[in-house]
C-alpha positions as CSV (number, residue, x, y, z in Angstrom):
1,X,190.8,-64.2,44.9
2,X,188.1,-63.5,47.6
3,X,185.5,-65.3,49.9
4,X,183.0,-64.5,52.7
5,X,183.0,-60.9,53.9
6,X,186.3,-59.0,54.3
7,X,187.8,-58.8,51.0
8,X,184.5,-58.8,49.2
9,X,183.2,-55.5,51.1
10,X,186.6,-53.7,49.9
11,X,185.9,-55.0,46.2
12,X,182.8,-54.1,46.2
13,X,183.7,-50.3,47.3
14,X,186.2,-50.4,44.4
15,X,183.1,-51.6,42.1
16,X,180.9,-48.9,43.1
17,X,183.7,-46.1,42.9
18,X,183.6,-47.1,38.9
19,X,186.7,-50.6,39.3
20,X,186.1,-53.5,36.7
21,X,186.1,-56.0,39.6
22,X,186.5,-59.8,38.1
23,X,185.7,-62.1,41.2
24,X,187.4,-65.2,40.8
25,X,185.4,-68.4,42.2
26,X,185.9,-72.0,42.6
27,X,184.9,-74.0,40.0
28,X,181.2,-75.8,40.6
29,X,180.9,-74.0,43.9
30,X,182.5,-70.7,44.5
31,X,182.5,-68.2,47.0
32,X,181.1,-70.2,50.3
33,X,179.4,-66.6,51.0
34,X,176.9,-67.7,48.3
35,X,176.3,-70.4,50.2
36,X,175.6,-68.6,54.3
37,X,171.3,-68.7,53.3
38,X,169.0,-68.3,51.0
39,X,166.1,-65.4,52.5
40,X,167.0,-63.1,49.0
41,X,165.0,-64.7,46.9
42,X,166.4,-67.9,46.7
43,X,170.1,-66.0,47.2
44,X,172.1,-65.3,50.3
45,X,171.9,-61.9,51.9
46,X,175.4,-61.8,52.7
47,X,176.5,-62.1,48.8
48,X,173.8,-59.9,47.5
49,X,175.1,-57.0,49.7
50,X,179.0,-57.4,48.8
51,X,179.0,-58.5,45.2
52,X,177.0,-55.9,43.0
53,X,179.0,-55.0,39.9
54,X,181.4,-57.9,39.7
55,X,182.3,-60.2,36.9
56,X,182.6,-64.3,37.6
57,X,184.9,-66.1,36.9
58,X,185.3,-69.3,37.7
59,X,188.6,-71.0,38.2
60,X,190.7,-74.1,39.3
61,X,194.0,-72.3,40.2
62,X,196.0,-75.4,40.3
63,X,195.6,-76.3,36.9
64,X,198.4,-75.1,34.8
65,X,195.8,-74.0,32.2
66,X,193.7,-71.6,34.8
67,X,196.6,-70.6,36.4
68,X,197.7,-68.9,33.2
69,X,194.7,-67.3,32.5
70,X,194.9,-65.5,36.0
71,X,198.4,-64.5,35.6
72,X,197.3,-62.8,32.4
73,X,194.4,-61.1,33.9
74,X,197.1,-60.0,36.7
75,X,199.4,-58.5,34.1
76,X,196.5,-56.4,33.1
77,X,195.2,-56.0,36.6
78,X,195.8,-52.3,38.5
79,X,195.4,-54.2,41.8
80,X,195.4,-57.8,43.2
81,X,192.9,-58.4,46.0
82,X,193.2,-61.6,48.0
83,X,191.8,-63.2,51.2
84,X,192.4,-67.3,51.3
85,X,193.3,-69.5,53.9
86,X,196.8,-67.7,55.4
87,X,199.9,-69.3,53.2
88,X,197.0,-70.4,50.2
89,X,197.3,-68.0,47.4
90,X,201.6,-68.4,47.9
91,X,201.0,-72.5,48.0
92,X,199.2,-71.6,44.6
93,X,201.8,-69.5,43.0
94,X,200.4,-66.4,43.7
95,X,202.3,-65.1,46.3
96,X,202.0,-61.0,46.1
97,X,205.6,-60.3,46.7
98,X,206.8,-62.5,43.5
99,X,203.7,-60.8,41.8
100,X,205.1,-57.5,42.7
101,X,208.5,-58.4,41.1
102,X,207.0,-60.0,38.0
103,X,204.2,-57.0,37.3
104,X,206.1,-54.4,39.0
105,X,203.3,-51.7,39.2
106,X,201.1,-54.3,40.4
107,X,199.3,-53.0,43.6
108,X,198.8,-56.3,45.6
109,X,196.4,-56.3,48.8
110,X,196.3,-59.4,51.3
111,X,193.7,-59.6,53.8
112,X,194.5,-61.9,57.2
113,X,193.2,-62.5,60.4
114,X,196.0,-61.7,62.3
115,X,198.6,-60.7,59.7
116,X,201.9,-61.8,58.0
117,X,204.0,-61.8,61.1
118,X,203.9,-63.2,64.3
119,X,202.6,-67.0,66.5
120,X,199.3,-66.3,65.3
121,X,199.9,-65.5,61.1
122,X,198.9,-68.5,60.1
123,X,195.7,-69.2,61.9
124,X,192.7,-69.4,60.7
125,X,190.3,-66.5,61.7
126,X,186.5,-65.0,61.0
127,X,184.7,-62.1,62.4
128,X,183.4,-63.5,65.8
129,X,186.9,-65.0,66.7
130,X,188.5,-61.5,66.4
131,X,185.6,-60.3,68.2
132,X,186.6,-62.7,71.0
133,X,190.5,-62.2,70.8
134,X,190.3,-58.6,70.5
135,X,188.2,-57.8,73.9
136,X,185.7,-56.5,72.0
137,X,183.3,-59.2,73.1
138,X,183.9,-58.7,76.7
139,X,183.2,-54.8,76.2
140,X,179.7,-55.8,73.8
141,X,176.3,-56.6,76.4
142,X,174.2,-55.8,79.4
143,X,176.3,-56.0,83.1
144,X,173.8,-58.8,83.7
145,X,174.5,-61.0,81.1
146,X,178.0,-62.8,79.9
147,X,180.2,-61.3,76.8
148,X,178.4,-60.8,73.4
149,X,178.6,-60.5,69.8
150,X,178.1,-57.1,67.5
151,X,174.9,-57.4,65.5
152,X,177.2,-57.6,62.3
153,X,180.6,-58.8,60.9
154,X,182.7,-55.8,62.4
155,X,185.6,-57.4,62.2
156,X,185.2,-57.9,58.5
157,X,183.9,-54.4,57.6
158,X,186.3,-53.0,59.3
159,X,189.1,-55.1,57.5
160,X,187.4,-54.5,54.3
161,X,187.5,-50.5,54.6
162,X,191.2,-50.6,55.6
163,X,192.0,-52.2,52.3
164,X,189.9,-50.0,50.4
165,X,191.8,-47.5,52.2
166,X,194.9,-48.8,51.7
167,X,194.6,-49.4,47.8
168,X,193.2,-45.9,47.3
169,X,196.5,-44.7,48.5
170,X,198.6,-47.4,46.7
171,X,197.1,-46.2,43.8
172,X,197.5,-42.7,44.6
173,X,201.3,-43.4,45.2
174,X,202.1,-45.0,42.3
175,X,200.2,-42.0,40.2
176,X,203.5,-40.1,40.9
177,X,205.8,-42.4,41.0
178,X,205.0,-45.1,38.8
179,X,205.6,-48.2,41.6
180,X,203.5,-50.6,42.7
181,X,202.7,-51.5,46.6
182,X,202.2,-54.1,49.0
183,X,199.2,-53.6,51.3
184,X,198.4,-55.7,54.2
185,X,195.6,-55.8,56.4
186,X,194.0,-58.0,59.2
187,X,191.3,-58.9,61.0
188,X,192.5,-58.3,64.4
189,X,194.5,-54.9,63.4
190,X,191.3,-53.0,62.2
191,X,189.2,-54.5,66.0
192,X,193.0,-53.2,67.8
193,X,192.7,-50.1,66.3
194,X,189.0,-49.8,67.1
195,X,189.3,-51.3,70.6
196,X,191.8,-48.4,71.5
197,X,190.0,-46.6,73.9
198,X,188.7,-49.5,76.0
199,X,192.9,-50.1,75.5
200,X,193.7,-47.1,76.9
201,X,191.0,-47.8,79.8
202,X,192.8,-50.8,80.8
203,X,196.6,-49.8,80.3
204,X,196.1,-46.6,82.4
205,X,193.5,-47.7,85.2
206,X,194.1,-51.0,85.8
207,X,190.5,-52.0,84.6
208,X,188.7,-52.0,81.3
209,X,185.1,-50.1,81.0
210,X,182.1,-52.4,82.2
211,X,179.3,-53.9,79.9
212,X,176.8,-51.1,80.1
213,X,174.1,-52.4,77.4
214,X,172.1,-49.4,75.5
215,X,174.4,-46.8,77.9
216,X,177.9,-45.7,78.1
217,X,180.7,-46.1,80.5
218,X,182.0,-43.0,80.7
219,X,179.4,-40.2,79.5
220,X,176.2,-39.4,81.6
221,X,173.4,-39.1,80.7
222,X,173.9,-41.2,77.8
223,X,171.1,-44.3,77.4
224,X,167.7,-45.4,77.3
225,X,164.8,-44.5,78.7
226,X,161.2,-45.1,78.1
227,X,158.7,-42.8,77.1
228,X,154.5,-42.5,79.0
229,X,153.5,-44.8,75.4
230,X,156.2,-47.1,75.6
231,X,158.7,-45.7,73.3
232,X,162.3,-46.5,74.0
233,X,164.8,-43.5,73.1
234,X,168.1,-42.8,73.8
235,X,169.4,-39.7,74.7
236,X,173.4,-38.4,74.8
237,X,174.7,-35.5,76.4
238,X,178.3,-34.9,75.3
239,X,178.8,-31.7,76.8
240,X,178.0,-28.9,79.8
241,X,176.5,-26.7,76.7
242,X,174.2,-29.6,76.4
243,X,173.6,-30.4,80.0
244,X,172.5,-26.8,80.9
245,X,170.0,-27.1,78.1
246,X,169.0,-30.0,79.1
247,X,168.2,-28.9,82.6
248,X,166.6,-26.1,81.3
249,X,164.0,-27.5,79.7
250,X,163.1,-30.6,82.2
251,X,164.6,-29.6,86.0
252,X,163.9,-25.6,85.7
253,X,166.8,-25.2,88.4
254,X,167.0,-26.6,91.4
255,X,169.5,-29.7,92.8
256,X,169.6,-31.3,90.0
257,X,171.3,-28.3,87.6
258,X,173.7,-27.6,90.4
259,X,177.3,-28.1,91.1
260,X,176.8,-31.9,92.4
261,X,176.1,-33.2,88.7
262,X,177.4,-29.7,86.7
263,X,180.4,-32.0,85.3
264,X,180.1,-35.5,83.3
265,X,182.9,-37.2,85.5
266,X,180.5,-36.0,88.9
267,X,176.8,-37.4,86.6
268,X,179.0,-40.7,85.8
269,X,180.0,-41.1,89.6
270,X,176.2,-40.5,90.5
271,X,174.7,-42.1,87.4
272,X,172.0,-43.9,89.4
273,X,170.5,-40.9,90.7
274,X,170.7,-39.3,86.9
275,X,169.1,-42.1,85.1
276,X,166.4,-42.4,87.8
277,X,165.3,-39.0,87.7
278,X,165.3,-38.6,83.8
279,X,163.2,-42.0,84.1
280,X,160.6,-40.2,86.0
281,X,160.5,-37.3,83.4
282,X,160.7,-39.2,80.0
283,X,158.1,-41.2,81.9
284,X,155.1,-38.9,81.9
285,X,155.7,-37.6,78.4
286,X,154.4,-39.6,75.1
287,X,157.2,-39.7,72.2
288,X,155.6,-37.2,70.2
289,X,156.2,-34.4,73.0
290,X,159.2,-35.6,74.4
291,X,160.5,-35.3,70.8
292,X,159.3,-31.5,70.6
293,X,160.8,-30.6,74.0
294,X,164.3,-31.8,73.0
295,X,164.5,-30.9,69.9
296,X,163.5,-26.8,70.5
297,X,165.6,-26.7,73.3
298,X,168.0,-23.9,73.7
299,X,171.0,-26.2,72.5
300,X,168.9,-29.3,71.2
301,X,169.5,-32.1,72.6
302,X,170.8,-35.5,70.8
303,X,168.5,-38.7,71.1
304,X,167.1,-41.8,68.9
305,X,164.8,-44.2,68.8
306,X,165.5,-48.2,70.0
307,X,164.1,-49.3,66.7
308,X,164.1,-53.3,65.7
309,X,164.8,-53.8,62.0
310,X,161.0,-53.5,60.6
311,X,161.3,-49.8,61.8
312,X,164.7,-49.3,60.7
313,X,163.2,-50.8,57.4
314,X,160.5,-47.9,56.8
315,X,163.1,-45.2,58.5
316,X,162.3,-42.1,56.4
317,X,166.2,-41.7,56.1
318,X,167.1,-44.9,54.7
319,X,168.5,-44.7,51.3
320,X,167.4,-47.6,48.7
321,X,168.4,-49.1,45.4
322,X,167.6,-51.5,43.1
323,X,170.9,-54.2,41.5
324,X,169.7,-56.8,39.1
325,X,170.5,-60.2,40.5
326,X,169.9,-64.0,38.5
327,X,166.6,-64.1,40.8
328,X,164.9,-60.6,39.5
329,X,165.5,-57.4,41.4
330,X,166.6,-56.7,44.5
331,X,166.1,-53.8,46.7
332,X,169.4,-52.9,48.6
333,X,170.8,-50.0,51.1
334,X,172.3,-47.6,48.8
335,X,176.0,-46.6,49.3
336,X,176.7,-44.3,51.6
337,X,178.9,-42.2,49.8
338,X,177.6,-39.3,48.4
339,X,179.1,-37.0,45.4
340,X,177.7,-33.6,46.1
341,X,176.9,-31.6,42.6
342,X,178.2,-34.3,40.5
343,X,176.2,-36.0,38.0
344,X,177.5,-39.2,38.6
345,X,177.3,-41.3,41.6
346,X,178.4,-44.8,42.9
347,X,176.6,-47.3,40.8
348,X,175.0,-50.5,41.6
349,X,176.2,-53.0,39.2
350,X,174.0,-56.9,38.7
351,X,174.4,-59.1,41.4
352,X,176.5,-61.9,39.1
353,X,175.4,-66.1,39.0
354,X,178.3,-68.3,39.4
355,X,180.6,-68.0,36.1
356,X,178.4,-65.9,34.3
357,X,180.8,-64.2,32.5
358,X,183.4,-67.5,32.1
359,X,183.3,-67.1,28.5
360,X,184.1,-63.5,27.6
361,X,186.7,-63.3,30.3
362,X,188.2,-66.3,28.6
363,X,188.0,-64.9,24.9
364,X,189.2,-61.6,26.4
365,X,192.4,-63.1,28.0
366,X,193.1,-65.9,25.8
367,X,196.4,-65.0,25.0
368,X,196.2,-65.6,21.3
């Protein structure tokens, strides 16, 4: 029982790793993800992504008849994946705990925003709200601008990997003991847990870190600079191995390598005068050289391009692959997880149309 971005992103981990994954959907309109745009060839780039390998099903869970046919497909089920409106899939007679009791090696997973307990369990939340509640928002953007969003659905993703998380070690549990779990996840746990050290900033200073844009608070150097053609690359030095190196190849000696900035906490208090005079350097290179320089350094140093999404889209290390979708093929990121010297890998199952596979999960679980 999923919708938008959370609980599909754990299903469809479960579907690569090898999972039957039956998606149930509204009846006549389904998952409201479907509905977000339309720039995939006539489908919306959020579903595409999250629902490769699935079956659909659609369902009226209020009628007595449907309701049935999902209890059946739970008593079969290895796991029960849900992410409705907080209180919805209990108001429906699917709440986990009873489902535990009834299918008792039943491996039930509810995704919230904020979780079971507390003033705040049964609000309604998405990704931008818990980027706002969590701080993460007041942590995200330039020192000259106001709060911002992440680029993409943290909140969700994050969410969505702590339940796949979660299930794999449900299942792994119940391999030797034969039990079912309960797994819970929210929203705002998985941006807590990831908002931790700007946390710790706050609890044990008295003030969080400030908005730095494309730099960091409290590592220097570490940010952009632009190159004699334009080119806007981003360097990070993490540690005095590094910074030595560093110096080596672009300062030769003098002030600059010695004791006033030989420590990260003495560049961060003196940033300015850091960033200005690696401006001046990266400045009368072109990319190509710069690029040569760092990388045959004694320790080579870390950078990357500021690439917009057309470059990222030609990047020679971006994986594709190809899932089958109602609209012809489509050409997606491949997964990210890799199975070194095995044959078989994660698989990119069709992209399904709304209750395309109605009938044969019907026959299947008719009962008869």
């Amino acid at each position: 029982l999923e919708q938008a971005v959370a609980a599909p992103y754990c299903s469809s981990q479960l579907a690569a790793m090898g999972a039957r994954v039956i998606k149930i959907e509204r009846k006549g309109v389904g998952d409201f993800c479907r509905h977000y745009d339309t720039v995939v060839k006539g489908l919306c780039s959020y579903f595409v992504w999250l629902n490769r390998g699935k079956e659909s099903l659609e369902l009226d869970i209020k009628r007595e008849v449907d309701s049935q046919l999902l209890h059946r497909l739970i008593s079969k089920a290895d796991v029960f994946l849900e992410n409705l409106l907080p209180g919805a899939a209990s108001r429906s007679g699917f709440d986990c705990r009873k489902l535990r009791e009834m299918y008792p090696s039943l491996i039930t997973c509810s995704i919230s925003g904020y979780g079971s307990t507390g003033k705040y369990r049964a609000k309604k939340a998405y990704d931008l709200l818990i980027q706002a509640e969590t701080g993460l928002c007041s942590v995200t953007g330039s020192g000259q601008g106001g709060p911002g969003r992440v680029g993409v659905s943290v909140a969700d993703i994050a969410a969505g990997s702590n339940a796949f998380a979660g299930i794999q070690a449900a299942l792994y549990h119940r391999a030797s003991t034969g039990e079912g779990s309960g797994v819970e996840v929210s929203l705002f746990g998985g941006m807590a847990d990831w908002m931790s050290v700007p946390l710790l900033y706050q609890d044990y200073t008295g003030k969080a870190p400030r908005r730095v844009g494309l730099s960091h608070p409290s590592v220097c150097p570490y940010g952009v600079f632009t190159t004699k053609d334009g080119i806007d690359l981003v360097i990070s030095i993490q540690n005095e191995r590094e910074w030595v190196s560093f110096c080596s190849v672009f300062f030769q000696g003098g002030e600059f390598c010695g004791m006033r900035f030989d420590n990260n906490a003495k560049r961060v208090s003196n940033r300015a005068i850091v960033d200005s005079k690696i401006h001046d350097v990266f400045g009368s290179y072109e990319i190509s050289e710069l690029e040569s320089l760092l990388m045959s350094a004694p320790t080579p140093i870390a950078y990357g391009i500021v690439n917009d999404v057309g470059r990222f889209s030609e990047h020679h290390n971006l994986r594709r692959a190809t899932a089958r979708s109602p609209n012809g093929d489509i050409r997606l990121v491949d997964f990210p997880i890799q199975f070194v010297d095995q044959k078989s890998q994660m698989s990119h199952g069709p992209i399904p149309f709304l209750g395309e596979h109605n009938r044969t999960i019907r026959r299947e679980f008719s009962g008869e």
